[in-house]
C-alpha angles and dihedrals in degrees: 000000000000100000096044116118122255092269120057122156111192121214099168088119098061093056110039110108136151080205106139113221122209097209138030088238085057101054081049095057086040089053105036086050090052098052084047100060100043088038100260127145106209125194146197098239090166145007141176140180131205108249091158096257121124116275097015114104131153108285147134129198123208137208157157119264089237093062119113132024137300110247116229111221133185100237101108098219124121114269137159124191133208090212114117109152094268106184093205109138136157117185115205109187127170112265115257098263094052097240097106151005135242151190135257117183100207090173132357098179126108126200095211133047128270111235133237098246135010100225113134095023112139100208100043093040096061113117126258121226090264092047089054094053089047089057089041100058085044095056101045078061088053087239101173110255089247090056087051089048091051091045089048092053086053100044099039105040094183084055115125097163118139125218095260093072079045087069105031085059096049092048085046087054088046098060092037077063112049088033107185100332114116115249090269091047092048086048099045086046082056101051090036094059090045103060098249128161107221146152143188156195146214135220104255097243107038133013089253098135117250104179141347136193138201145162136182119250097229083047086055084047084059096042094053092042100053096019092159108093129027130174118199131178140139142268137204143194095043109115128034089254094068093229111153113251112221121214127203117184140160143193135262130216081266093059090235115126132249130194116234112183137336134208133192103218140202093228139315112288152127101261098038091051083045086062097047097052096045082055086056096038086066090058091075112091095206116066096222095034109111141158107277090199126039116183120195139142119268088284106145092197090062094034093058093045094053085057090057105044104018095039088155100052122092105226115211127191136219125293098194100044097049088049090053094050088044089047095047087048091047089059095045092059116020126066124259087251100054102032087093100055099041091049084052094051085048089055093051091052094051098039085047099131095204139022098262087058099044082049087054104045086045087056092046087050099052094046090048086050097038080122086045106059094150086065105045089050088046087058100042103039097040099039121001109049099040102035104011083117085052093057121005123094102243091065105023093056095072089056117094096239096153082219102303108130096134127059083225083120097066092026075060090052091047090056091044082052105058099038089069095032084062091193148022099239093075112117129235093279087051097055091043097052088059096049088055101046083043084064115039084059083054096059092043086063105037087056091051096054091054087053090044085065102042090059110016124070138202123250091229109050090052094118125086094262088081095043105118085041105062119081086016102056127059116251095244087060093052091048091057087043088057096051100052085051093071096057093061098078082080103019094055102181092308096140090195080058098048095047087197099236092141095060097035095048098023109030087219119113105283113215103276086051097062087041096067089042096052083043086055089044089231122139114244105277116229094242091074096064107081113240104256087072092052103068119090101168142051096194091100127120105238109248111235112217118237094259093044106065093077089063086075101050115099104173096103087046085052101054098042082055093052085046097042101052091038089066095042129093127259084261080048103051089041096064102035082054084055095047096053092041086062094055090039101045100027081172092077102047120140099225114127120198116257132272108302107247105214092180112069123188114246094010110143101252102201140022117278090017100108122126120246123248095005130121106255084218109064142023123263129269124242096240083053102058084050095050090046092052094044087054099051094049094050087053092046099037145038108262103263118231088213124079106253126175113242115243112221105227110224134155126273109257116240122260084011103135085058091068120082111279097245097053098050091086095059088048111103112180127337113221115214111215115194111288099239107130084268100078107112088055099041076060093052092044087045091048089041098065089256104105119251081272092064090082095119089061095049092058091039090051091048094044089056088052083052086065098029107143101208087049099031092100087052105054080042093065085026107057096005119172083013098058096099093053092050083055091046096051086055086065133094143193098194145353095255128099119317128240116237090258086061099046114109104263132182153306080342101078089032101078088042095047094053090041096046091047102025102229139102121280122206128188129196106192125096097320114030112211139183116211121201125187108269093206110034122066126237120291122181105225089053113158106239109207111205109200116174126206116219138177095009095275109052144060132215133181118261121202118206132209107240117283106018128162128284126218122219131284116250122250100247083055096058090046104054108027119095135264092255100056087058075093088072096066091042094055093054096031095121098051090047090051085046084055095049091043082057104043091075089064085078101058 
């Protein structure tokens, strides 16, 4: 007792007993509660079990978790340890004569005090198996970690678990889950087991995914079903890639919205949206079925896309979003006073409901902005004179829209979307998870609103008018009916009066209609309520036209392939077994997602930094920043009676002033990467899609265009006696920091780094320089890569507004590419003479 420290807590007593256990599990509850309840962690130091050799025998040695010595490593990190020595020991050992166990107290002293709680504790906090189902149900339901935690602490009323152990078991579930498949494999699985039609596709030179699309069967049953309208737009800031998810939806006879496929997608082009609609233009049944409507923002991509797959379709445009921009033009240009009633005359443009009126409001609207003439071109030259007939009233209301002028449906969806979804650093399967719960809640409801209006009926089409309609037409049709109703008592059956904007853009009885067949004292027929609001139920098998049936035989396909590998070589057969394995166990592709993008555009970069008012999970709108602005001029200034264009205020970019004068107003932000001798190509692998960490690849790959047989003529003539410095200064001993003679250096790199990527590279330093491919030949959606050198020793990442100016090509540029790649200057020949038109301002 001599040589205890000064603090010794004694808990013989508690665990003292003469009690008699059956089984070894029960003396280790008894124990372990025990302990519990006097605060004591107590542990299994040793244990042994009889096997008949010499020396092993049935114990177990207890102890508390503070018992033995920290051990000191020479790591350098920062460590504590709760080990002090504690001599805390029980011994539990079977009776002698082997029916049960009990229980020795060798020492019940302790050399440190016993708290007060457990919480926080991570041995007694560990979950029990119950504990872990319960996490385990929560999580398949995508309940937050902190909500688990809450409902644990409810449930379980002894539980003293933190969140951390929340989030190790549900990592633990994940990768129960997924097993060994790759993060493709574990989504296709998914979709798989689902019943999912889906495809896919790969980048030409690597297996890296560039888009993949999928939709719901029941979701094709609906398409199929009410093919008329569909809305489509994109979404971003769902996946940790950072690649845009399109949405297509449409609208029952219910008016709700269902989804009816998604892609992730590589970007936002023609081609790739090209890809997207052929692939839903399969999910018709019927070979010359097609939507008659397609709604979208003002997105030319899409829009020219739409032309290509979908000729027949008339593609309007929306009404919101056009109203915004115009809005947000509207304040940067035209006086306070005046802002209201030119946003009125703007309505009334947009709402004419024929061409003399529109005539007329336009008219009203030029001679109210005859001081304003940016704006009024703005109007006329971005919206009126090329897509008036996609959104104004005159021309939109003989279109059979059923109602839908605003993307507001899938914007709806979006939000929808997100709200479950929670963040944007989920993976593919994540996002796709939550796709998949999202609509199975949509058809549950979309199934309880047809039978709403099979057996429910509306208290205002109870008369006999309605007679043949109820039971047969969806709810949302007779409230519409009612409501024009009420518009014949002063339209009569004048069809100049009535203007029918209810039967062109709705299929449902206009004013003047009803009005003959109340005249005529006949109750609405059902064949002048246009089909799609006719249908009430999805539980229909899809009718296959005559010519159609022969698309899904596959005897003929079956046999050529049988042909086809049995007259093939063993290497043959091999790789057209691999080919058909792919399509047959999609499980087991070999598709991996694409390169992980760490930066993300309007993220918010530093604490605090958010901006106010605005949603975490996307970037701001144009119209919002102007709005934000105008507001916070009004609260800081008097109102001016002068028109005066609104300065966005906006943070001056870093290393900014050490950029040319007349090129800081196109810069929009500079991006700093780590100092370490690899920063220029830590920028190249952050503006490639690989993560400033991808900087390795980025010297390998340039390495590999160095050698590059097809090029290796070219960078002869081109760096001649110094080629093999540029190919020394690729390599590298070690990851750690570069000496000056590795750093990335011009124009050197620069030609290597536009012919190995095949995009423009542009460099503001002394000098500023633009470099083209010298073997490739102009393409319009090239990639520009915008790199800044600074103090002399580093380089950053510069993002451009579109369509800034280029600086000129070097000499040795214009001497050794080839004559193809002359497309390239004239391509850009108007932003390199902007740049030389600016280049004077600085004499």
């Amino acid at each position: 007792m001599e040589n205890l420290p000064k603090i010794c807590v004694d808990t013989t007593d508690a665990f003292m007993t003469t009690e008699r256990f059956g089984t070894r599990e029960e003396v280790i509850r008894w124990i372990k509660k025990v302990g519990i309840d006097n605060k004591v962690t107590v542990i299994i130091s040793r244990s042994d079990t009889e096997t008949g050799k010499r020396g092993r025998s049935n114990k177990i040695i207890f102890g508390c978790d503070k018992g033995g010595k920290h051990k000191i490593s020479d790591s350098g990190t920062q460590s504590a340890s709760k080990k002090c020595g504690c001599p805390f020991k029980i011994r539990s050992t079977p009776a002698k004569d082997g029916s049960s166990w009990k229980i020795d107290v060798k020492c019940g002293l302790h050399n440190h005090g016993l708290p007060d709680r457990l919480e926080g504790h991570s041995f007694i906090g560990r979950l029990t198996t119950d504990e872990k189902q319960h996490v385990a149900d929560l999580a398949k339901r995508h309940v937050a970690p902190r909500n688990i935690l809450l409902s644990l602490q409810d449930k379980f009323l002894e539980n003293v678990t933190r969140i951390t152990q929340v989030y190790k078991h549900k990592s633990v579930i994940e990768k129960e889950i997924r097993g060994p498949r790759s993060e493709i494999q574990h989504l296709f699985k998914l979709i798989e087991d689902a019943g999912y039609v889906y495809w896919s596709r790969k980048q030409d030179d690597s297996e890296v995914v560039r888009e993949i699309f999928w939709a719901h069967p029941d979701s094709i049953k609906l398409l199929n079903i009410f093919p008329i309208v569909l809305v489509m737009d994109s979404t971003y800031k769902t996946n940790k890639y950072r690649q845009p998810l399109f949405e297509i939806v449409g609208m029952t006879s219910t008016e709700l919205t269902f989804a009816v496929g998604f892609a992730y997608m590589e970007s936002e082009q023609t081609e790739n949206f090209c890809w997207v609609l052929e692939k839903l233009k399969e999910l018709f049944v019927k070979k010359d079925m097609c939507p008659q409507v397609i709604l979208t923002d003002r997105d030319l991509a899409l829009m020219k896309a739409i032309e290509v797959v979908f000729p027949n379709s008339i593609n309007l445009l929306c009404r919101f979003h056009i109203n915004k921009n115009v809005g947000a033009k509207c304040k940067q240009h035209v006086v306070n006073d005046l802002q209201k009633t030119i946003d009125t005359l703007w309505m009334e443009v947009v709402w004419a409901s024929d061409e003399v009126e529109y005539g007329q409001r336009l008219h009203q609207l030029e001679q109210a902005c005859v001081d304003y003439s940016g704006f009024i071109n703005y109007v006329k030259d971005t919206w009126l004179t090329p897509h008036r007939h996609r959104f104004v009233g005159a021309w939109i209301n003989r279109v059979l829209h059923l109602g839908n002028t605003t993307t507001n449906r899938v914007e709806s969806a979006h939000w929808k979307l997100k709200q479950m979804l929670g963040n944007s650093i989920g993976d593919m399967v994540k996002c796709w998870e939550v796709v998949n719960n999202n609509l199975r809640l949509q058809l549950g409801n979309i199934r309880a609103s047809f039978q709403k209006s099979f057996y429910e009926v509306e208290h205002a089409p109870v008369s006999p008018f309605y007679g043949y309609l109820r039971g047969s037409v969806s709810r949302a049709a007779l409230r519409r009916i009612a409501e024009e109703l009420l518009r014949v008592d002063y339209v009569g059956t004048n069809r100049q009066i009535c203007g029918c904007t209810l039967r062109t853009s709705y299929g449902l009885p206009c004013a003047c209609e009803l009005g003959r067949y109340r005249v005529g004292g006949i109750p609405i027929p059902i064949d002048a309520v246009h089909v799609h609001w006719r249908k009430l139920t999805m539980e229909v098998e899809l009718e296959i036209g005559e010519d159609d049936g022969s698309e899904v035989d596959m005897t003929a396909a079956m046999d050529e392939l049988w042909r086809r590998f049995r007259s093939l070589d063993v290497i043959g057969k091999r790789a057209l077994r691999s080919r058909v394995c792919e399509l047959a166990y999609p499980t087991m592709t070999t598709l991996c997602p694409p390169p992980e993008k760490i930066k993300t555009k309007g993220g918010v970069k530093k604490k605090g930094k958010k901006p106010a008012d605005y949603d975490v999970y996307r970037d701001p709108s144009y119209h919002e920043y102007v709005d934000k602005a105008s507001q916070s001029s009004q609260r800081q200034s008097q109102p001016s009676q002068t028109s005066k264009k609104i300065k966005l205020s906006k943070k001056q970019p870093q290393f900014i002033v050490q950029f040319p004068n007349h090129i800081r107003s196109y810069i929009e932000d500079v991006v700093n990467v780590e100092s370490d001798g690899n920063c220029g190509f830590r920028v190249i692998a952050s503006l490639h899609g690989y993560g400033e960490d991808g900087w390795p690849m980025v010297r390998r790959e340039l390495g590999l265009e160095l050698i590059d047989k097809d090029r290796s003529t070219l960078y002869d003539k081109l760096f001649s006696n110094r080629l093999s410095a540029v190919r020394e200064s690729l390599m590298i001993e070690s990851f750690g920091s570069q000496p000056p003679e590795k750093w990335m250096s011009l124009p050197d790199m620069g030609y290597l780094i536009a012919n190995r990527y095949n995009v423009v590279l542009v460099c503001l330093g002394n000098p500023c320089i633009t470099f083209f491919p010298m073997t490739s030949s102009h393409s319009p959606n090239v990639s520009i890569y915008c790199i800044g050198f600074v103090n002399q020793n580093h380089w950053v990442q510069v993002n451009m507004k579109e369509g800034f100016p280029l600086p000129p090509v070097t000499l040795d540029w214009k001497k050794f590419r080839s004559h193809i790649a002359t497309t390239w200057m004239l391509g850009f020949a108007g932003r390199m003479q902007h740049w030389q038109l600016l280049t004077p301002v600085l004499a």
